[in-house]
N, C-alpha and C positions, 0 to 999 in steps of 0.2 A: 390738587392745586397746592402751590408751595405757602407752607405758614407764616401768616402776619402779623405778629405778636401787638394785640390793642393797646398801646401806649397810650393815643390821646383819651379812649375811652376810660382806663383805669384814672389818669389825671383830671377826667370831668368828675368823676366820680368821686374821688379824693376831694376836690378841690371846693364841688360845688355842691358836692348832696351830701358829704360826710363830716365834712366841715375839718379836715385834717390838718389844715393850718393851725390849728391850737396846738399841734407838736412844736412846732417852731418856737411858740412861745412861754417853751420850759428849756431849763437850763440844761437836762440832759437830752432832748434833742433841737438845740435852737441851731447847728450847723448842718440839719440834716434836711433841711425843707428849699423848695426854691429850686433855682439851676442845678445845685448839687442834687435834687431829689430827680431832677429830670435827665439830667447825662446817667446816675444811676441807670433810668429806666432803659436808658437810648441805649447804653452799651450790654444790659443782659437781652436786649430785644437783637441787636446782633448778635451774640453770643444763641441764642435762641433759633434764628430764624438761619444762621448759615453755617455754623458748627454741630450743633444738636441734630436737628429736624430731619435730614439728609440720612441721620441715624437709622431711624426708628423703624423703616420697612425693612432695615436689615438685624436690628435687633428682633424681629418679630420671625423672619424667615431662616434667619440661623441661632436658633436658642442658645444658652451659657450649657454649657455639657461640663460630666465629671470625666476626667481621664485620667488612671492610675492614680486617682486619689485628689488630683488637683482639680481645680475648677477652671475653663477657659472660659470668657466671656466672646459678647457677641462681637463679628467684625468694627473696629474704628473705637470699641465701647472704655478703650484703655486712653488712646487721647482724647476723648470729648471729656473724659475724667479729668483728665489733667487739664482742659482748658479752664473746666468749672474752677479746680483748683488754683489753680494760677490764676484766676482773675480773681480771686479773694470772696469767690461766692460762697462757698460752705459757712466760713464762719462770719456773714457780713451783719449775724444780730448776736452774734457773740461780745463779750466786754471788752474794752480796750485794754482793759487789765491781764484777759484771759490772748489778747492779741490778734481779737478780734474789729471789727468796724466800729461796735455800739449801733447800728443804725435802727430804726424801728422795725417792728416785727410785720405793721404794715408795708413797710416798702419790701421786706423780707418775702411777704406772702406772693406778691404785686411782680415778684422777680420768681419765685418758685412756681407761680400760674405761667408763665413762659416758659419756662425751661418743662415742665410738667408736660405742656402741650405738645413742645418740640419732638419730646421722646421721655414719657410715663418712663418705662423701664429702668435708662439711666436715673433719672431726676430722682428716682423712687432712694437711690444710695445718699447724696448728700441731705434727705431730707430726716434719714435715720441718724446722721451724723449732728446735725443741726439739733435734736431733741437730745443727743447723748452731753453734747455741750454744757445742753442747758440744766439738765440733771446732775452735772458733775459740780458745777459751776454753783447750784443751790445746795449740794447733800455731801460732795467729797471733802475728803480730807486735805490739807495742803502737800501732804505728798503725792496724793495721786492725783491732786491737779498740776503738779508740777513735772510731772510723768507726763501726763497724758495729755491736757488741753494745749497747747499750745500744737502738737501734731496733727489731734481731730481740727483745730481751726483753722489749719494752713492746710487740710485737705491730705495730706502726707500719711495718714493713715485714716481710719473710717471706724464709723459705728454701728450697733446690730443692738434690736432688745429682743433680748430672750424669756420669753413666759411663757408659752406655747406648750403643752405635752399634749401625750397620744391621749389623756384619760383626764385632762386640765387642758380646757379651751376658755372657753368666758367663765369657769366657774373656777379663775387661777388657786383659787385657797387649796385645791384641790390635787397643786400638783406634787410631786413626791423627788426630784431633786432635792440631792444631800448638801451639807457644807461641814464640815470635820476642820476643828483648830488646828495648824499645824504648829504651831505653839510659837512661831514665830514674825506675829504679822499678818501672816497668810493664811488661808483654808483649801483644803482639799474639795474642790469641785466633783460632783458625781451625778449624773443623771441623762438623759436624752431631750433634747429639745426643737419642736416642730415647727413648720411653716416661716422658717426665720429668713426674712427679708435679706438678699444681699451679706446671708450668710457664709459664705465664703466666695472668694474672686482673686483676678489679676491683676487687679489695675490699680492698688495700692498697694505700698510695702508691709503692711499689716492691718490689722482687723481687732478693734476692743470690742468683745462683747461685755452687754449687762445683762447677767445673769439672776433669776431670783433661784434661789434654792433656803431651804428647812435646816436650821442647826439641830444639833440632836437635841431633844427633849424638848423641842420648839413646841408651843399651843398648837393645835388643829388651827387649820383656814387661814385666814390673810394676814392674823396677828404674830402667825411665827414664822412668817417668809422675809426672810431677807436677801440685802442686795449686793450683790460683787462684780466686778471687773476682772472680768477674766482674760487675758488678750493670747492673738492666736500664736504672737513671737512675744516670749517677755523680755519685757526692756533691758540690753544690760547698765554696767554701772555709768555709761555714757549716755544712757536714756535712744540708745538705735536697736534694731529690732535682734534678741540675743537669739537664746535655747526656743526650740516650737515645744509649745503647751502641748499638754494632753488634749487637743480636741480634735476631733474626725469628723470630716464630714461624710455621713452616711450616704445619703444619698441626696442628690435635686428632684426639686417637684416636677411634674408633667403637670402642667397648669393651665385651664381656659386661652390665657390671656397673658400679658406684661411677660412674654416669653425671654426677652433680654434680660431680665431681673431674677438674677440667679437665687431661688429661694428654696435656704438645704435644711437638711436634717441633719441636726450635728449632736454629736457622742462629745459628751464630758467625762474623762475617764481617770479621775481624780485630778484634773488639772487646777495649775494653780489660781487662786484669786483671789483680791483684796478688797474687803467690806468697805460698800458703801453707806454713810449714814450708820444710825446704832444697827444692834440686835432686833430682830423684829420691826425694824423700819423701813423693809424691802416698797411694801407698797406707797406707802408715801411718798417714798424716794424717787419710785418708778410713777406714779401720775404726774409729777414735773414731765417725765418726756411722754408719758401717754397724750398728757393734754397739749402737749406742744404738738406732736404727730396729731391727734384730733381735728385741729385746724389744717393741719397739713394735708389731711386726706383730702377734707371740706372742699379745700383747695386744687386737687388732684381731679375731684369729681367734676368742678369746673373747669378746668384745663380741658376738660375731654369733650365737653361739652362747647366750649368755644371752637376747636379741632371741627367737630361734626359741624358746629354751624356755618364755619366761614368755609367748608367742603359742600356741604348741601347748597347754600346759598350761589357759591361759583355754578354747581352743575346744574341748577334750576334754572342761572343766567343764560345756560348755553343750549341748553335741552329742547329739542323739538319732539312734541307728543300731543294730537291731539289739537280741537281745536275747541277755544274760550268764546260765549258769548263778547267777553269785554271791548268796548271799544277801543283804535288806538293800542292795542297791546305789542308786544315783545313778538309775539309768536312763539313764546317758550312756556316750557311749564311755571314759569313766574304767573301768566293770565289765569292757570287754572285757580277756583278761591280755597278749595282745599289744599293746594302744597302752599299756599299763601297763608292758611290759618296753621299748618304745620311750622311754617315758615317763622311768623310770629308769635306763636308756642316755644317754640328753641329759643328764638332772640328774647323772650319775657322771660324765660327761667334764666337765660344764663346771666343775663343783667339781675336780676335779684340773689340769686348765687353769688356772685360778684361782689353785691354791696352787704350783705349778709356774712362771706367770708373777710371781706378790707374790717367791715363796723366793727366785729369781732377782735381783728388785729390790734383798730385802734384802741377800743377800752384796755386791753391789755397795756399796750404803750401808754394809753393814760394813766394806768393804776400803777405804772413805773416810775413815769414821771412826776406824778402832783405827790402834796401831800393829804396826811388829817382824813376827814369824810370825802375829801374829792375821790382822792385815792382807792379807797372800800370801796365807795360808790361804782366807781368804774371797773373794779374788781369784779363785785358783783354782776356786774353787765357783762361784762368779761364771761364770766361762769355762765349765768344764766344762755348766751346766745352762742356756747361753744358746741355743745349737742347739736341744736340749729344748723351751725355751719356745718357739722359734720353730717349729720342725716341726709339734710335737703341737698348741700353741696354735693353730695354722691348721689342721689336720690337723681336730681337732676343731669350728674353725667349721663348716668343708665338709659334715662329718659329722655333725651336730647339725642343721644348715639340712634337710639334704637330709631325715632322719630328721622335722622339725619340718614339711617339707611332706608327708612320708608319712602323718603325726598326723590332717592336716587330709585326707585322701585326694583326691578331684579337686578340690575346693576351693583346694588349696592348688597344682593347677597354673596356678591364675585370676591374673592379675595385682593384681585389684581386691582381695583380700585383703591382699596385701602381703608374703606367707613368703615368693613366690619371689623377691622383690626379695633376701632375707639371703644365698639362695643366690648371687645374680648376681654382690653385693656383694664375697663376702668366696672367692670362688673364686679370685681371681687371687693372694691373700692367700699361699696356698701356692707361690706361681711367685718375687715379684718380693722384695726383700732375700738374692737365691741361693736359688733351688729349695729344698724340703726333701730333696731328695735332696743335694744342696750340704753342707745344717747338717748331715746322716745323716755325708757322707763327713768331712767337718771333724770329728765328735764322733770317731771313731775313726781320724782322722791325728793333727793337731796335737792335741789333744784327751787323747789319749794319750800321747804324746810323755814324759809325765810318767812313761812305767811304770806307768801306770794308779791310780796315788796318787789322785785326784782320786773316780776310779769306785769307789775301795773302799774312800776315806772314804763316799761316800753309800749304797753297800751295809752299811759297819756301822751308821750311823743308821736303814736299814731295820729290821737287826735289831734295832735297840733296840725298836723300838715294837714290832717282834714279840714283845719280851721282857716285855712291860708286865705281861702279867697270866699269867703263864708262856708259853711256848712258842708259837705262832700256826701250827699247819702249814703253811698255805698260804702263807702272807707268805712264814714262815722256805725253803720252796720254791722260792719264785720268788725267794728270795735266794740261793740256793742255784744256781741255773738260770742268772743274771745274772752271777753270779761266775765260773761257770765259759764262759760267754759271752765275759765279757775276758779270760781267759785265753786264749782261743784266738785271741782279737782280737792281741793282746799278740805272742803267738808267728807269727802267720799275717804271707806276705807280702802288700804293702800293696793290690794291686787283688782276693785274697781276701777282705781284712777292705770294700772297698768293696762288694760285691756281698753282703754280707750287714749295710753298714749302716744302711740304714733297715729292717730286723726289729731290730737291737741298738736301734737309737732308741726303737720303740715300747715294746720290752721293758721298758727303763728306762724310758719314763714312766709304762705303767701299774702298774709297780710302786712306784714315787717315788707315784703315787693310793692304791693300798693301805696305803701308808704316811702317807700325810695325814690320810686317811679314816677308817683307825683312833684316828691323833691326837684326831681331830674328835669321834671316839664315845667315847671315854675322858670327854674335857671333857666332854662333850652326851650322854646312852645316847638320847635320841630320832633320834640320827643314826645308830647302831649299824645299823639297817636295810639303808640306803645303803652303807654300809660293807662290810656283807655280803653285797649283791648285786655290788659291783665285786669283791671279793675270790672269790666265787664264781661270775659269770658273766664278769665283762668280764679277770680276771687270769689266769681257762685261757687264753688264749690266751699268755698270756708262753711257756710249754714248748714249746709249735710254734714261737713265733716264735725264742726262744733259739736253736730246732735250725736254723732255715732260716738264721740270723744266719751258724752255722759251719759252711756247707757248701761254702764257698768261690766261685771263681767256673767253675772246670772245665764245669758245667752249665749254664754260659750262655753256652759259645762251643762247646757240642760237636758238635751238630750245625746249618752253616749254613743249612740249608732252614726253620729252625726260626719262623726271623723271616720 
C-alpha cells in the first residue's frame, strides 16, 4: 500500500499530550508554531508520500555499486536528493545565521519520521548532514564554518562521521588513525575507516567528512582523538569543489538491509584536514553530532515501524483467512483476536515511540530556548530521555517490522510484498549510533550521575497523569516499581547496575507509553482503548522487567559453562 505520512497524528500529539505550544512562547521560536508549523508538515508529507516513497523498492532492488572507483547510487536516488535539497529540508534546524530555517528540532524530527518512512536509505544521507551542521556550528572555527556550512545547509554538498575502524568499533579510544601538522593550518590525515554511512556517492558535488584521528604523542583512549574535516574535493579560493583529497573509497558494504545507502570503507592516505575544536577535543566535539544522530536513529526506528504498521493494517483490512467466532465481523483477518492483539501491539509501540522520540526533541528545543534553571532543567530531560528514544525507538522498529511480517503470514516472508524490506532496513538501526545496549548502560552511568534527579523528575510527571482522574493503579504501580528500580541503580556498584540496564531501559519506556497514552485519552476518550491495552497488556511486563533490572550481575558470571 502506498505511504501516508501521519500529520494529524504527529499534530495531536504535539499539540495535546506534549504540550508543544510553549515553543511558540519564546522568542526564538514564536514564528515557528501555528499554520506555519502545519504547512511545514503538509509540504514534507508530499515531499514524502510522492517524491520519496516510489524510491525505496528500488533503492532496495538495485543497491549503490562501486565502479572504477566511483560510487553509483540507486535508480531516481540523485533527484529525490535534490528535492530534499531544494526544499530547504537538510538544513531546516540549522541557524538562520548558519542560513539555515532555525526551526525546532521537534518539527525537525516530525519531518525526518516522514521522509525516514518513505525511503530509510536516502533519508539516512541528509540526516548525517543535519548532525555535521550542528557540530560544526557548536566546535568549528569561523573559517571552516565559513567554508563549509552554508553548502552542508543548502544541501549542495553533504556530511559523513567517520569513527568506525576494523579494530575501534564502540571502544572508539581504540582507534589508531593519524593526524601529522602540516605546519600550515592543515594536517595530514592517515588511517582506514569502516561502516561509514553515505560515504561516498553521486548525488552531491562533494562530500565533508569528520574524521577523528590521534596526533602524534596524543594520550592513549578518547583523551587524544581529535577532530578534523576532511573533504572529498577541497575547496578552492572561491569556496567550489577544487583538487580531490587523498581519500579512496575501498570498498561498499554488502549489507542485510538499507541497500540504497551507500556505506564504504574509505582510505585516508594522508589526505588533507582541518581541526575541529582544540587538540584532544575530538570527542567532545563529535557527541554534538553523535547525540544529534542518537535521536535521529530513535527516529528511523519509528519511521519503520509506522511503514509496517499502516502495511500490516491495509492487508489485514483486505485478507480473507479463516473463520472468527466474532459476531458482525469484516470477514477478514481483522475478526481473528490474535492479528488484532498484534495489531494493537504495533499501533501501542509506535505511538509511544513517537511521543518518547517528539518529548526528547522538545526538551532540547526547550533548553535552547528558555533561560537560568528552565534551561538545565530541560537539558537535563533532554540527556536523560535521549538513550530512551534511541534504544526503544529502534527497539520498537525491529519489533513492529518483524510483528508486521507476522500480520501478513508467509506473504509477508515474500520479497515482492515489500514488509520484509522494513525488517532488513531498520535492523541495523539497533546496532550503529552505540548498540542499544551502549544507550541501556549510558542511561544508568552518566545518566545518573545526577543522583537520579533527572529519573525522578519523569517519574513524578508519570504520576501526575496517573493523578488525572484520581488514582490510576496500574500507572501509579509501575511508578512505583521504576522508583524503586533507581534506587537500587543509585546504590548498586557500576557493572551490577549494567547487567540490568537494558530491563531499566524498557521499564522506563513503557512506562513514559502509559503515561503519554493516557495523556492522549484524556484529550481524545476514542483513544482510551489503546491506552488501555498498553496499560494492561504491554506495561505487565514493566514488574518482571524492574526485578531482572536489580538482580545485579552475580548471575551472569556464575557459572562458566553456561556460555
Amino acid at each position: 500500500m502506498p505511504y501516508r505520512a501521519p500529520v494529524e497524528e504527529m499534530e495531536f500529539l504535539l499539540d495535546k499530550v506534549l504540550g508543544a505550544g510553549r515553543l511558540a512562547k519564546t522568542d526564538r521560536f514564536a514564528e515557528s508554531a501555528g499554520e506555519v508549523s502545519h504547512a511545514i508538515l503538509a509540504e514534507a508529507a508530499r515531499l514524502a508520500e510522492t517524491v520519496l516513497a516510489p524510491l525505496n523498492v528500488a533503492g532496495d532492488a538495485t543497491p549503490a555499486r562501486l565502479e572504477n572507483g566511483v560510487t553509483v547510487c540507486s535508480p531516481g536516488f540523485a533527484e529525490g536528493y535534490r528535492a530534499i535539497a531544494q526544499g530547504g529540508w537538510v538544513g531546516m534546524a540549522a541557524s538562520e545565521a548558519a542560513g539555515g530555517m532555525g526551526l525546532p528540532m521537534t518539527l525537525t524530527s516530525c519531518v525526518n519520521e516522514m521522509m525516514d518512512s518513505a525511503c530509510l536509505s536516502l533519508a539516512l544521507n541528509p540526516l548525517m548532514t543535519q548532525g555535521q551542521i550542528e557540530a560544526l556550528e557548536a566546535h568549528a572555527s569561523d573559517a571552516i564554518k565559513a567554508t563549509y556550512l552554508d553548502k552542508l545547509v543548502s544541501g549542495q554538498w553533504t556530511g559523513t562521521m567517520n569513527l568506525t575502524e576494523a579494530g575501534a568499533g564502540s571502544d572508539v579510544g581504540a582507534l589508531k588513525s593519524r593526524a601529522a601538522d602540516n605546519g600550515d593550518g592543515s594536517f595530514s590525515i592517515t588511517g582506514q575507516k569502516i561502516f561509514i554511512s553515505w560515504g561516498d556517492h553521486d548525488v552531491a558535488e562533494n562530500i565533508v567528512h569528520l574524521v577523528l584521528a590521534r596526533l602524534p604523542d596524543a594520550p592513549a583512549g578518547t583523551r587524544g582523538i581529535s577532530l578534523f574535516v576532511v573533504p572529498k574535493f577541497i575547496p578552492d579560493d572561491a569556496g567550489n569543489p577544487g583538487q580531490r583529497n587523498a581519500v579512496t573509497t575501498v570498498s561498499l558494504e554488502h549489507k542485510m538491509g538499507l541497500h540504497g545507502s551507500p556505506t564504504a570503507v574509505l582510505a585516508f592516505e594522508g589526505a588533507s584536514g582541518w581541526m575541529v575544536g582544540a587538540p584532544g577535543g575530538g570527542m567532545a566535539a563529535m557527541f554534538t553530532m553523535m547525540n544529534n544522530a542518537r535521536l535521529g536513529v530513535g527516529v528511523q526506528g519509528l519511521s519503520q515501524a509506522e511503514a509496517a504498521l499502516q502495511a500490516a493494517l491495509a492487508y489485514a483490512a483486505e485478507r480473507r483467512q479463516g473463520r472468527s467466532p466474532v459476531e458482525n465481523g469484516a470477514g477478514t483477518i481483522l475478526d481473528h483476536a490474535d492479528v488484532r492483539r498484534n495489531l494493537m501491539t504495533m499501533k501501542a509501540q509506535t505511538a509511544v515511540a513517537r511521543a518518547i522520540c517528539l518529548d526528547t526533541a522538545l526538551s532540547i528545543d526547550l533548553s535552547r530556548a528558555l533561560d537560568g534553571d528552565q534551561a538545565i532543567a530541560q537539558a537535563a530531560r533532554a540527556a536523560f530521555l535521549t538513550p530512551i528514544a534511541k534504544a526503544f525507538g529502534t527497539d520498537t522498529g525491529c519489533e513492529v517490522a518483524s510483528l508486521g511480517m507476522q500480520v501478513h503470514g508467509g506473504m509477508g516472508y515474500i520479497e515482492e510484498t515489500g514488509v520484509a524490506q522494513y525488517y532488513r532496513d531498520v535492523r541495523v538501526t539497533a546496532i550503529y549510533e552505540g548498540t542499544n545496549g551502549i544507550q541501556a548502560m549510558d542511561m544508568v552511568g552518566r545518566k545518573l550521575k545526577d543522583g537520579g534527579a533527572a529519573a525522578r523528575a519523569l517519574i513524578a510527571e508519570i504520576r501526575e497523569t496517573a493523578a488525572l482522574d484520581g488514582p490510576h493503579p496500574r500507572l501509579n504501580a509501575a511508578a512505583d516499581q521504576l522508583a524503586a528500580a533507581t534506587d537500587w541503580m543509585l546504590d548498586a556498584p557500576m557493572n551490577d547496575r549494567f547487567a540490568g540496564a537494558a530491563p531499566y531501559l524498557r521499564a522506563f519506556a513503557l512506562t513514559l507509553g502509559g503515561h503519554y497514552l493516557l495523556k492522549a485519552a484524556h484529550a481524545d476518550p476514542s483513544r482510551m482503548p489503546l491506552a488501555a491495552f498498553h496499560i494492561r497488556q504491554v506495561m505487565a511486563q514493566v514488574a518482571p522487567l524492574c526485578e531482572a533490572a536489580s538482580q545485579g550481575a552475580a548471575p551472569l558470571y556464575a557459572d562458566p559453562l553456561a556460555l
